[in-house]
C-alpha atoms as one frame of an Amber mdcrd trajectory, in Angstrom:
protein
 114.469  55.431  89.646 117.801  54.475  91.219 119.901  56.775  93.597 122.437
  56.684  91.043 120.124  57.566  88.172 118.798  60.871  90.484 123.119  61.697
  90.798 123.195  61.335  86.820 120.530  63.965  86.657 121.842  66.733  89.201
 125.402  66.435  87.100 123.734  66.447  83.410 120.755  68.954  84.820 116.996
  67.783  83.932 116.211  67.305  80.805 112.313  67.988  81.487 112.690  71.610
  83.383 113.245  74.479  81.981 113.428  77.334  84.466 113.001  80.122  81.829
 109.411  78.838  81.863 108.762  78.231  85.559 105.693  80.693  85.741 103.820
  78.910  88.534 104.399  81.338  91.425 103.904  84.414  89.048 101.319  86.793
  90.070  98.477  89.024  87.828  96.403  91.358  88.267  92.973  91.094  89.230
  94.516  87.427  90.413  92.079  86.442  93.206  95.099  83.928  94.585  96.146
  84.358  98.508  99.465  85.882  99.343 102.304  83.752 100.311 103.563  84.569
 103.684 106.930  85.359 103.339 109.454  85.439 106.697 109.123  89.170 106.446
 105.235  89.105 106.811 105.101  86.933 109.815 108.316  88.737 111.413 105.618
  92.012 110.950 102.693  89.505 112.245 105.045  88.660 115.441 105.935  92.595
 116.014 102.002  93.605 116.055 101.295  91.065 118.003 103.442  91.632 120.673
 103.377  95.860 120.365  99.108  94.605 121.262 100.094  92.785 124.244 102.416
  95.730 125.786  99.397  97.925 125.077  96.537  95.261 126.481  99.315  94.909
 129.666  99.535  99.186 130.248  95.766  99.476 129.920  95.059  97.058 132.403
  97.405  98.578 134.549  95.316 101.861 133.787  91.796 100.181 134.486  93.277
  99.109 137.835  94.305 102.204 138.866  90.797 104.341 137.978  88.502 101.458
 138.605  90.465  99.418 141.220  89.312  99.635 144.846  90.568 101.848 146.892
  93.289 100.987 149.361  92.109 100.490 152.829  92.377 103.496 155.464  93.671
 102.507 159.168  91.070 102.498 161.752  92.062 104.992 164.947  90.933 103.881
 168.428
């Protein structure tokens, strides 16, 4: 196909699609089929993520404070 053919299609619309039966992305039940991520799932993915490293980050702060050594006393002569 020509570029001017693929023009003469987006003015006239395709004669080979028909969106009323576009079913492909349609979902059953009991369909086995992975989700699609969508923006809002990995925007929720991204926001556990980091809520996990703030709480890895204060617990480590924690552990060093109960498990840390002990800071060192001055010697008196």
């Amino acid at each position: 196909m020509r570029l001017s053919e693929f023009s003469k299609l987006k003015e006239e619309g395709n004669p080979h699609y028909d969106p009323s039966e576009d079913t492909g992305n349609r979902r059953e039940y009991g369909d086995l089929r992975k989700p699609k991520l969508t923006l809002r799932h990995i925007n929720k993915l991204r926001k556990m993520r980091e809520a996990k490293k703030l709480d890895m980050v204060e617990r480590e702060r924690f552990w060093a404070a109960m498990y840390g050594n002990p800071p060192a006393e001055e010697a008196e002569f």
